[in-house]
C-alpha positions in Angstrom: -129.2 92.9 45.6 -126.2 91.7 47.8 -128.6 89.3 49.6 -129.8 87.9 46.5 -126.0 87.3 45.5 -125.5 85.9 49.2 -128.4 83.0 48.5 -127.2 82.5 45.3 -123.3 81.6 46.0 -125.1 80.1 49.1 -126.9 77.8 47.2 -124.2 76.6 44.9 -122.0 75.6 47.9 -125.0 73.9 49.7 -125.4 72.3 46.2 -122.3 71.1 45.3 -121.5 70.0 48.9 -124.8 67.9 48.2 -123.0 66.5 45.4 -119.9 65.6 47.1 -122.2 63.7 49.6 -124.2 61.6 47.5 -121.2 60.8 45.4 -118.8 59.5 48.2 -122.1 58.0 49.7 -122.2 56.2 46.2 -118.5 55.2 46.1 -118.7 53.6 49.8 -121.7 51.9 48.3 -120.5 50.3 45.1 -117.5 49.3 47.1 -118.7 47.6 49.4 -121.6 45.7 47.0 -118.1 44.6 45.2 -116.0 43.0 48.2 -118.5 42.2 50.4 -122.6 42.1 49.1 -121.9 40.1 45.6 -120.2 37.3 47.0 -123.0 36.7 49.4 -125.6 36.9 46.9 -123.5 34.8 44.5 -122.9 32.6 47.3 -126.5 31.8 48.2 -127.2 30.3 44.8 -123.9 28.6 44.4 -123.9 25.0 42.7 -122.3 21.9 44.6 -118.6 21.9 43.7 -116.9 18.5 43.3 -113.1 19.1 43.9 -110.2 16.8 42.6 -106.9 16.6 43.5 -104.7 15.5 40.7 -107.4 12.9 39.2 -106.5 9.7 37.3 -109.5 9.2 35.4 -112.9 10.3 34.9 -115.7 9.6 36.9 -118.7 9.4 34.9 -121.1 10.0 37.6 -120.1 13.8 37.0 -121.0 14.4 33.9 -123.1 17.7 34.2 -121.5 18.8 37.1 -119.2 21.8 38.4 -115.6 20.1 39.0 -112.4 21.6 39.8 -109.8 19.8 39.9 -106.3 20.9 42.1 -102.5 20.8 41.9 -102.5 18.8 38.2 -100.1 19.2 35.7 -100.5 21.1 32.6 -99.7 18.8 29.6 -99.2 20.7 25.9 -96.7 20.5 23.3 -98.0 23.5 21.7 -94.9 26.1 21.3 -96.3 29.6 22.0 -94.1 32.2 19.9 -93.7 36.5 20.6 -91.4 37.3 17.6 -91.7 40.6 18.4 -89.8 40.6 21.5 -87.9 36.6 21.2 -90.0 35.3 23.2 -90.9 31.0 22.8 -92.7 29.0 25.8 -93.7 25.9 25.4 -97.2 25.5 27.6 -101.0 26.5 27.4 -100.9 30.4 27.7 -98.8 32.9 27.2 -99.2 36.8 27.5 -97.6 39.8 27.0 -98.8 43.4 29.0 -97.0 46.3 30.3 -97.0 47.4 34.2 -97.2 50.8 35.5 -94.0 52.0 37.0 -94.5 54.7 39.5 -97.7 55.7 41.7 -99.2 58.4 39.4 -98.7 56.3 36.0 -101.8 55.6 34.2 -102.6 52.2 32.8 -100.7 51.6 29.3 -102.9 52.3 25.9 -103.9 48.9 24.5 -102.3 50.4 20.9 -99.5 53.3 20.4 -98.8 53.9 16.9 -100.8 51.1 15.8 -98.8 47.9 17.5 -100.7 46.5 19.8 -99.3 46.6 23.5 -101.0 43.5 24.9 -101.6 40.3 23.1 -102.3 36.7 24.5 -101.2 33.5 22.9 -103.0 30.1 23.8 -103.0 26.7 22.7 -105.4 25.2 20.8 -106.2 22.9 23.7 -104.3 20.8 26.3 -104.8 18.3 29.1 -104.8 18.0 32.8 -104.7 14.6 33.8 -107.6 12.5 32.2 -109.5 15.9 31.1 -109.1 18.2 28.2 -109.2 21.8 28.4 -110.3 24.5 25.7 -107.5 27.0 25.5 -109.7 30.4 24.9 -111.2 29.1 27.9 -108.0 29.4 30.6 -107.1 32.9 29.6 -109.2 34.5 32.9 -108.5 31.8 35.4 -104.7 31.6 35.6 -102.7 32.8 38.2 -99.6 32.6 35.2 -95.7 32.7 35.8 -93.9 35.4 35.3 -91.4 34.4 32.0 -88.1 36.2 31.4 -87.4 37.6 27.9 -84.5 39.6 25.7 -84.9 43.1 27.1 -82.4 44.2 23.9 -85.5 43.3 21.3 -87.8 46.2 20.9 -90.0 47.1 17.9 -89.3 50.2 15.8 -92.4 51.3 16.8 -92.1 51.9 20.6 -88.1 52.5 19.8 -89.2 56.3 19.8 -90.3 55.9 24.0 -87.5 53.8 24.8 -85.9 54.8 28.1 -82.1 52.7 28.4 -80.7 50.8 26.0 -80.6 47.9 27.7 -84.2 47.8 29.6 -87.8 47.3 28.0 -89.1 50.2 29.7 -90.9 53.0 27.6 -92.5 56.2 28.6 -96.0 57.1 26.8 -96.5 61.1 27.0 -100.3 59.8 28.2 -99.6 56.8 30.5 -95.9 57.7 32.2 -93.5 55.2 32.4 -94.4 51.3 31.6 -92.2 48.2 32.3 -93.0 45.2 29.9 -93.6 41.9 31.7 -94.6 38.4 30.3 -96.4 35.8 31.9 -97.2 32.0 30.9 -99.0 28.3 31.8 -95.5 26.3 30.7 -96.1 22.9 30.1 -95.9 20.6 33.3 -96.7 23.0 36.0 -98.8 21.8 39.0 -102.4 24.0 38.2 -106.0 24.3 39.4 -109.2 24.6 36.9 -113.1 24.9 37.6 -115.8 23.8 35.3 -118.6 21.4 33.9 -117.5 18.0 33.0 -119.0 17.4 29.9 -117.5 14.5 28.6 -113.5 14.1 28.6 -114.0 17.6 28.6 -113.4 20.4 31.8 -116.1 23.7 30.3 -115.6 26.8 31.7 -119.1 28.5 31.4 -120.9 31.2 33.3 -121.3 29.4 35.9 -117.9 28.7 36.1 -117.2 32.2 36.0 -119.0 32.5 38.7 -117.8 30.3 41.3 -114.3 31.0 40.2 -115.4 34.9 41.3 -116.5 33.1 44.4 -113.2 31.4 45.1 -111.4 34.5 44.7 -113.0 35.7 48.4 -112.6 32.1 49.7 -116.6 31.9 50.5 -118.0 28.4 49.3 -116.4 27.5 52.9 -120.3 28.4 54.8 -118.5 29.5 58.0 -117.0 32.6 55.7 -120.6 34.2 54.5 -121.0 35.7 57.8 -117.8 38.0 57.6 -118.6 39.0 54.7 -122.7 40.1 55.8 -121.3 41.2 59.1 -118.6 43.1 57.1 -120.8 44.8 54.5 -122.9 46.1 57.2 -120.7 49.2 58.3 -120.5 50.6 54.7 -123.8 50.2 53.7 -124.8 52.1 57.0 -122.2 54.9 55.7 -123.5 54.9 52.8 -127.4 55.4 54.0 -125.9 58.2 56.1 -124.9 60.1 53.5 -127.5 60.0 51.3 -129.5 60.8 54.1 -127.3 64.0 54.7 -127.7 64.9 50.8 -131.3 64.5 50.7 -131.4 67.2 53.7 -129.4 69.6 52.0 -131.2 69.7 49.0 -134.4 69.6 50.7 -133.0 72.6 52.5 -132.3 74.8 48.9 -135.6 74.2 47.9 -137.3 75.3 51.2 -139.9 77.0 49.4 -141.6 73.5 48.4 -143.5 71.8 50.5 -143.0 67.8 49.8 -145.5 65.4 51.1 -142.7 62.7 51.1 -140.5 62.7 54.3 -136.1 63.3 52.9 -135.5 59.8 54.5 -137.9 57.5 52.3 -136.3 59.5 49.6 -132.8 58.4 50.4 -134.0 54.6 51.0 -135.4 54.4 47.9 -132.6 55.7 46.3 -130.2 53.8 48.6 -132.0 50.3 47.9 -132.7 51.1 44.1 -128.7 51.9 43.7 -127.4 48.8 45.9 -129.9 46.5 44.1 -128.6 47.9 40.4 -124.9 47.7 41.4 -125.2 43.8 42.4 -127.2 42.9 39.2 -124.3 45.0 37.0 -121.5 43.8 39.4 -122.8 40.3 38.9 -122.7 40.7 34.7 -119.1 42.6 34.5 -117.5 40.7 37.5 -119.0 37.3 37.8 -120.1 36.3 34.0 -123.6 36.6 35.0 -125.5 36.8 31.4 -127.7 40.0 31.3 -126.6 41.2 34.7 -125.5 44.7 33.2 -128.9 45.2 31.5 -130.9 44.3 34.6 -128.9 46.7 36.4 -129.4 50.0 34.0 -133.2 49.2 33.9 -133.2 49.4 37.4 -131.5 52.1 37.8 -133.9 53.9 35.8 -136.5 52.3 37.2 -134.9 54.4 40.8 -134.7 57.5 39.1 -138.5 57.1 37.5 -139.9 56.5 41.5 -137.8 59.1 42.9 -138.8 61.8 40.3 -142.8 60.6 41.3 -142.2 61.1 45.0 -140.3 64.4 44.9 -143.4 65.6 42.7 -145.8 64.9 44.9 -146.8 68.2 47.2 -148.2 68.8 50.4 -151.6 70.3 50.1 -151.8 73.7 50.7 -155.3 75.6 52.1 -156.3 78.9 51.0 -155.9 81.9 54.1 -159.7 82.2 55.0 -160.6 86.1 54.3 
Protein backbone atom coordinates (compact mmCIF):
# COMPACT_ATOMS: atom_id res chain seq x y z
CA UNK A 1 0.00 0.00 0.00
CA UNK A 2 2.78 2.56 0.87
CA UNK A 3 4.54 1.63 -2.43
CA UNK A 4 1.54 2.13 -4.30
CA UNK A 5 1.21 5.68 -2.68
CA UNK A 6 5.15 6.17 -3.39
CA UNK A 7 4.41 5.63 -7.38
CA UNK A 8 1.56 7.48 -7.29
CA UNK A 9 2.94 10.94 -5.66
CA UNK A 10 5.95 9.78 -7.87
CA UNK A 11 4.15 10.06 -10.82
CA UNK A 12 2.45 13.34 -10.26
CA UNK A 13 5.81 15.03 -9.75
CA UNK A 14 7.45 13.26 -12.78
CA UNK A 15 4.12 14.54 -14.48
CA UNK A 16 3.89 17.87 -13.63
CA UNK A 17 7.73 18.39 -13.95
CA UNK A 18 6.80 17.14 -17.54
CA UNK A 19 4.54 19.91 -17.78
CA UNK A 20 6.77 22.55 -16.65
CA UNK A 21 9.21 21.33 -19.39
CA UNK A 22 7.20 21.35 -22.33
CA UNK A 23 5.66 24.61 -21.24
CA UNK A 24 8.90 26.70 -20.86
CA UNK A 25 10.17 24.66 -23.97
CA UNK A 26 6.95 26.22 -25.61
CA UNK A 27 7.50 29.80 -24.21
CA UNK A 28 11.36 29.87 -25.53
CA UNK A 29 9.69 28.67 -28.74
CA UNK A 30 7.00 31.14 -29.42
CA UNK A 31 9.49 33.73 -28.42
CA UNK A 32 11.85 33.27 -30.37
CA UNK A 33 9.38 32.54 -33.66
CA UNK A 34 8.22 36.27 -32.60
CA UNK A 35 11.77 38.24 -32.59
CA UNK A 36 13.68 36.27 -34.59
CA UNK A 37 11.83 33.37 -37.08
CA UNK A 38 8.79 35.77 -38.42
CA UNK A 39 10.73 38.41 -39.71
CA UNK A 40 12.83 36.00 -41.75
CA UNK A 41 9.93 34.37 -43.20
CA UNK A 42 8.19 37.73 -43.78
CA UNK A 43 11.33 38.90 -45.11
CA UNK A 44 11.86 36.32 -47.77
CA UNK A 45 8.59 37.28 -49.50
CA UNK A 46 9.02 40.96 -49.04
CA UNK A 47 7.79 43.37 -51.95
CA UNK A 48 10.38 45.97 -53.51
CA UNK A 49 10.00 49.15 -51.32
CA UNK A 50 10.36 52.51 -53.05
CA UNK A 51 11.45 55.04 -50.34
CA UNK A 52 10.87 58.93 -50.57
CA UNK A 53 12.25 61.49 -48.82
CA UNK A 54 10.02 64.41 -48.48
CA UNK A 55 8.50 64.05 -52.22
CA UNK A 56 7.26 67.04 -54.32
CA UNK A 57 5.04 65.31 -56.59
CA UNK A 58 3.93 62.05 -57.66
CA UNK A 59 5.52 59.78 -59.86
CA UNK A 60 3.25 57.98 -61.82
CA UNK A 61 5.41 55.14 -62.58
CA UNK A 62 4.42 53.94 -58.99
CA UNK A 63 1.22 53.47 -59.18
CA UNK A 64 0.68 49.88 -57.67
CA UNK A 65 3.60 49.93 -55.78
CA UNK A 66 4.72 49.78 -52.00
CA UNK A 67 6.15 53.52 -51.21
CA UNK A 68 7.11 54.99 -48.10
CA UNK A 69 7.90 58.14 -48.01
CA UNK A 70 10.34 59.84 -44.99
CA UNK A 71 10.75 62.97 -42.91
CA UNK A 72 7.43 64.82 -44.56
CA UNK A 73 5.21 66.98 -42.96
CA UNK A 74 1.86 66.32 -41.78
CA UNK A 75 -0.61 68.82 -43.23
CA UNK A 76 -4.39 68.88 -41.53
CA UNK A 77 -6.58 71.53 -40.31
CA UNK A 78 -8.73 69.13 -38.73
CA UNK A 79 -9.11 70.15 -34.83
CA UNK A 80 -9.11 66.97 -32.77
CA UNK A 81 -11.21 67.64 -29.39
CA UNK A 82 -11.05 65.41 -25.71
CA UNK A 83 -13.81 67.34 -23.81
CA UNK A 84 -13.57 65.04 -21.26
CA UNK A 85 -10.26 65.91 -20.07
CA UNK A 86 -9.72 69.77 -22.21
CA UNK A 87 -7.85 68.43 -24.40
CA UNK A 88 -7.72 70.29 -28.47
CA UNK A 89 -4.74 69.36 -31.06
CA UNK A 90 -4.88 70.43 -34.14
CA UNK A 91 -3.22 67.37 -36.43
CA UNK A 92 -4.07 63.83 -37.85
CA UNK A 93 -4.29 61.61 -34.64
CA UNK A 94 -4.81 62.01 -31.41
CA UNK A 95 -5.16 59.39 -28.47
CA UNK A 96 -5.86 59.09 -25.15
CA UNK A 97 -4.58 55.67 -22.76
CA UNK A 98 -3.52 55.20 -19.43
CA UNK A 99 0.14 53.81 -18.35
CA UNK A 100 0.91 51.43 -15.62
CA UNK A 101 2.63 52.99 -12.81
CA UNK A 102 4.66 50.51 -10.83
CA UNK A 103 6.22 46.98 -11.79
CA UNK A 104 3.30 44.72 -10.60
CA UNK A 105 0.39 46.96 -12.09
CA UNK A 106 -1.73 45.30 -14.49
CA UNK A 107 -2.76 46.82 -17.80
CA UNK A 108 -5.79 49.47 -17.28
CA UNK A 109 -9.51 47.95 -18.18
CA UNK A 110 -10.62 49.34 -21.51
CA UNK A 111 -14.06 50.51 -19.45
CA UNK A 112 -14.57 51.22 -15.55
CA UNK A 113 -18.02 52.15 -14.74
CA UNK A 114 -18.96 52.37 -18.19
CA UNK A 115 -16.49 55.44 -19.55
CA UNK A 116 -14.31 54.26 -21.70
CA UNK A 117 -10.58 54.62 -20.71
CA UNK A 118 -8.98 54.64 -24.17
CA UNK A 119 -10.36 56.33 -27.16
CA UNK A 120 -8.61 57.61 -30.42
CA UNK A 121 -9.48 60.58 -32.43
CA UNK A 122 -8.39 60.90 -36.26
CA UNK A 123 -8.99 63.06 -39.04
CA UNK A 124 -10.95 62.43 -41.70
CA UNK A 125 -7.86 62.47 -43.97
CA UNK A 126 -4.74 64.67 -44.47
CA UNK A 127 -1.71 65.12 -46.64
CA UNK A 128 1.95 64.52 -46.78
CA UNK A 129 3.40 66.42 -49.45
CA UNK A 130 1.77 65.56 -52.94
CA UNK A 131 -0.16 62.38 -51.27
CA UNK A 132 -3.22 61.97 -49.32
CA UNK A 133 -3.57 59.75 -46.45
CA UNK A 134 -6.80 57.89 -45.02
CA UNK A 135 -6.94 58.78 -41.26
CA UNK A 136 -8.34 55.18 -39.88
CA UNK A 137 -5.38 54.10 -41.66
CA UNK A 138 -2.39 55.98 -39.55
CA UNK A 139 -3.67 54.89 -36.21
CA UNK A 140 -0.96 51.68 -36.00
CA UNK A 141 1.90 53.21 -37.74
CA UNK A 142 2.74 56.34 -35.64
CA UNK A 143 5.40 56.74 -33.33
CA UNK A 144 2.93 59.91 -31.82
CA UNK A 145 4.00 62.85 -29.49
CA UNK A 146 3.44 62.78 -26.21
CA UNK A 147 0.67 66.11 -25.69
CA UNK A 148 0.32 67.79 -22.33
CA UNK A 149 -3.21 68.35 -20.89
CA UNK A 150 -5.24 69.91 -17.59
CA UNK A 151 -4.39 67.28 -14.95
CA UNK A 152 -7.35 69.30 -12.74
CA UNK A 153 -10.25 67.87 -15.35
CA UNK A 154 -11.38 64.45 -14.39
CA UNK A 155 -14.78 62.90 -15.06
CA UNK A 156 -17.19 62.09 -12.20
CA UNK A 157 -16.75 58.72 -13.12
CA UNK A 158 -13.12 57.90 -12.31
CA UNK A 159 -13.38 60.92 -9.51
CA UNK A 160 -14.09 57.83 -7.10
CA UNK A 161 -10.12 56.38 -7.91
CA UNK A 162 -8.61 59.58 -7.95
CA UNK A 163 -5.31 59.67 -6.05
CA UNK A 164 -4.19 63.79 -5.56
CA UNK A 165 -6.05 66.54 -6.30
CA UNK A 166 -3.94 67.95 -8.57
CA UNK A 167 -2.53 64.65 -10.71
CA UNK A 168 -4.61 62.44 -13.21
CA UNK A 169 -3.51 59.46 -11.63
CA UNK A 170 -6.28 56.81 -10.41
CA UNK A 171 -5.97 53.53 -8.80
CA UNK A 172 -8.40 50.56 -10.14
CA UNK A 173 -8.85 47.83 -7.24
CA UNK A 174 -8.01 45.30 -10.47
CA UNK A 175 -5.23 47.12 -12.38
CA UNK A 176 -3.16 49.21 -9.45
CA UNK A 177 -2.28 52.56 -10.06
CA UNK A 178 -2.56 54.14 -13.78
CA UNK A 179 -1.12 57.59 -14.96
CA UNK A 180 -3.22 59.11 -17.89
CA UNK A 181 -1.03 60.14 -20.89
CA UNK A 182 -2.03 61.63 -24.35
CA UNK A 183 -0.37 61.35 -27.49
CA UNK A 184 -0.86 63.08 -31.09
CA UNK A 185 0.26 63.53 -35.03
CA UNK A 186 -0.03 67.69 -34.64
CA UNK A 187 -0.16 69.30 -37.80
CA UNK A 188 3.28 70.10 -39.48
CA UNK A 189 5.52 67.50 -37.87
CA UNK A 190 8.34 65.91 -39.95
CA UNK A 191 6.67 61.92 -40.32
CA UNK A 192 7.25 58.67 -42.21
CA UNK A 193 4.33 56.51 -43.89
CA UNK A 194 4.44 53.09 -45.89
CA UNK A 195 1.89 52.00 -48.49
CA UNK A 196 0.46 51.39 -52.08
CA UNK A 197 0.28 54.36 -54.17
CA UNK A 198 -2.87 54.19 -55.66
CA UNK A 199 -3.56 57.31 -57.18
CA UNK A 200 -2.89 60.70 -55.21
CA UNK A 201 -3.51 58.31 -52.59
CA UNK A 202 -0.64 56.56 -49.91
CA UNK A 203 -3.01 52.78 -48.85
CA UNK A 204 -1.99 51.15 -46.02
CA UNK A 205 -3.01 47.47 -46.70
CA UNK A 206 -1.84 44.06 -45.50
CA UNK A 207 0.91 44.28 -47.12
CA UNK A 208 1.73 47.34 -45.64
CA UNK A 209 1.18 45.98 -42.42
CA UNK A 210 3.53 43.76 -43.16
CA UNK A 211 6.54 45.45 -44.16
CA UNK A 212 5.92 48.05 -41.54
CA UNK A 213 6.29 44.76 -39.01
CA UNK A 214 9.36 44.29 -41.03
CA UNK A 215 10.77 47.77 -40.48
CA UNK A 216 10.16 47.49 -36.85
CA UNK A 217 13.39 44.85 -36.75
CA UNK A 218 15.24 46.91 -39.39
CA UNK A 219 15.53 43.66 -41.83
CA UNK A 220 14.66 44.74 -45.52
CA UNK A 221 18.53 45.79 -45.19
CA UNK A 222 19.67 41.88 -46.68
CA UNK A 223 22.88 42.01 -44.60
CA UNK A 224 20.49 41.88 -41.36
CA UNK A 225 18.55 38.35 -42.16
CA UNK A 226 21.43 36.51 -41.04
CA UNK A 227 21.36 37.81 -37.34
CA UNK A 228 18.28 37.14 -37.10
CA UNK A 229 18.61 33.01 -38.58
CA UNK A 230 21.93 32.90 -36.73
CA UNK A 231 20.03 34.38 -33.72
CA UNK A 232 16.98 32.12 -33.70
CA UNK A 233 19.06 29.22 -33.83
CA UNK A 234 19.99 28.94 -29.97
CA UNK A 235 16.36 29.02 -28.83
CA UNK A 236 14.92 26.84 -31.13
CA UNK A 237 17.71 24.32 -30.13
CA UNK A 238 16.45 25.04 -26.35
CA UNK A 239 13.43 24.56 -27.17
CA UNK A 240 13.93 20.97 -28.99
CA UNK A 241 15.80 20.18 -25.76
CA UNK A 242 13.14 20.45 -23.76
CA UNK A 243 10.63 18.83 -25.43
CA UNK A 244 12.98 16.19 -25.89
CA UNK A 245 13.38 16.04 -22.01
CA UNK A 246 9.40 16.02 -21.56
CA UNK A 247 8.85 13.41 -24.03
CA UNK A 248 11.36 11.12 -21.83
CA UNK A 249 9.63 11.73 -18.73
CA UNK A 250 6.43 10.82 -19.84
CA UNK A 251 7.70 8.05 -21.73
CA UNK A 252 9.17 7.00 -18.43
CA UNK A 253 5.45 7.07 -16.38
CA UNK A 254 4.05 4.96 -18.80
CA UNK A 255 6.86 2.36 -18.85
CA UNK A 256 4.55 -0.36 -19.05
CA UNK A 257 3.78 0.47 -22.84
CA UNK A 258 5.82 -0.48 -25.26
CA UNK A 259 5.82 2.40 -28.27
CA UNK A 260 7.10 1.44 -31.63
CA UNK A 261 7.85 5.24 -32.12
CA UNK A 262 11.33 6.29 -30.73
CA UNK A 263 10.46 9.78 -27.71
CA UNK A 264 12.63 11.94 -30.19
CA UNK A 265 10.51 11.76 -33.49
CA UNK A 266 7.73 12.48 -31.06
CA UNK A 267 9.26 15.71 -29.83
CA UNK A 268 10.20 16.79 -33.57
CA UNK A 269 7.00 16.35 -34.72
CA UNK A 270 5.68 18.26 -32.07
CA UNK A 271 8.53 20.71 -32.14
CA UNK A 272 8.11 21.50 -36.06
CA UNK A 273 4.09 21.17 -35.94
CA UNK A 274 4.18 24.06 -32.96
CA UNK A 275 7.00 26.36 -34.70
CA UNK A 276 5.18 26.07 -38.06
CA UNK A 277 1.53 27.07 -36.21
CA UNK A 278 3.12 29.96 -34.23
CA UNK A 279 4.62 31.69 -37.51
CA UNK A 280 1.27 31.24 -39.48
CA UNK A 281 -0.68 32.81 -36.21
CA UNK A 282 2.26 35.28 -35.44
CA UNK A 283 2.02 36.30 -39.10
CA UNK A 284 -2.09 36.99 -38.76
CA UNK A 285 -2.08 38.83 -35.23
CA UNK A 286 1.39 40.53 -35.71
CA UNK A 287 1.92 41.26 -39.35
CA UNK A 288 -1.79 41.65 -40.88
CA UNK A 289 -1.39 38.58 -42.67
CA UNK A 290 -5.19 37.63 -43.79
CA UNK A 291 -6.09 34.13 -42.46
CA UNK A 292 -2.79 33.61 -40.65
CA UNK A 293 -4.60 32.81 -37.29
CA UNK A 294 -6.77 30.08 -38.92
CA UNK A 295 -3.93 28.43 -40.77
CA UNK A 296 -2.22 28.29 -37.60
CA UNK A 297 -5.12 26.53 -35.23
CA UNK A 298 -5.60 23.99 -38.12
CA UNK A 299 -2.25 23.10 -37.85
CA UNK A 300 -2.04 22.88 -34.61
CA UNK A 301 -4.53 20.31 -34.67
CA UNK A 302 -3.34 18.87 -37.43
CA UNK A 303 0.09 18.25 -34.63
CA UNK A 304 -2.03 16.98 -32.12
CA UNK A 305 -4.01 14.53 -34.68
CA UNK A 306 -0.20 12.93 -35.89
CA UNK A 307 1.06 12.83 -32.46
CA UNK A 308 -2.03 10.98 -30.98
CA UNK A 309 -1.50 8.29 -34.24
CA UNK A 310 2.20 7.71 -33.38
CA UNK A 311 1.89 7.41 -29.56
CA UNK A 312 -0.90 4.71 -30.57
CA UNK A 313 1.01 2.72 -32.43
CA UNK A 314 2.64 -0.37 -30.25
CA UNK A 315 5.49 -2.47 -30.45
CA UNK A 316 4.49 -6.00 -31.32
CA UNK A 317 4.56 -8.24 -28.58
CA UNK A 318 5.14 -12.36 -29.04
CA UNK A 319 3.43 -14.78 -27.02
CA UNK A 320 6.13 -16.82 -24.26
CA UNK A 321 6.39 -20.21 -26.20
CA UNK A 322 4.97 -22.96 -23.59
Amino acid sequence: MVRRIIRCISGILVSALALLLFGTGAGVLFETVKYEVLPVVLHAAADRVTVLENPGEIDPSLEGEMVEIMKTPVRCDTMLEDGEFGVRVRGAVLQRFWKQVGEKAKYCPEKVDGFSMRRDWVAPEFRMGPYRIIGEQALDLWNSTPVSFNPECMPAALEPYRVGEDTCHISLPDAGMQELAYAAVPDGELRSYLGRQVGDTLVHDAEAGRLVYLRQWWLLPPGKVWTHVWGSLPGLAYAYLLFLGAVWLLRRISAAIQYRVPGFCLAAVALVGLLMAEVCSAAGNRAGMSGGETTGELIFLATLGVLLVLGLIRKKTTAPVP
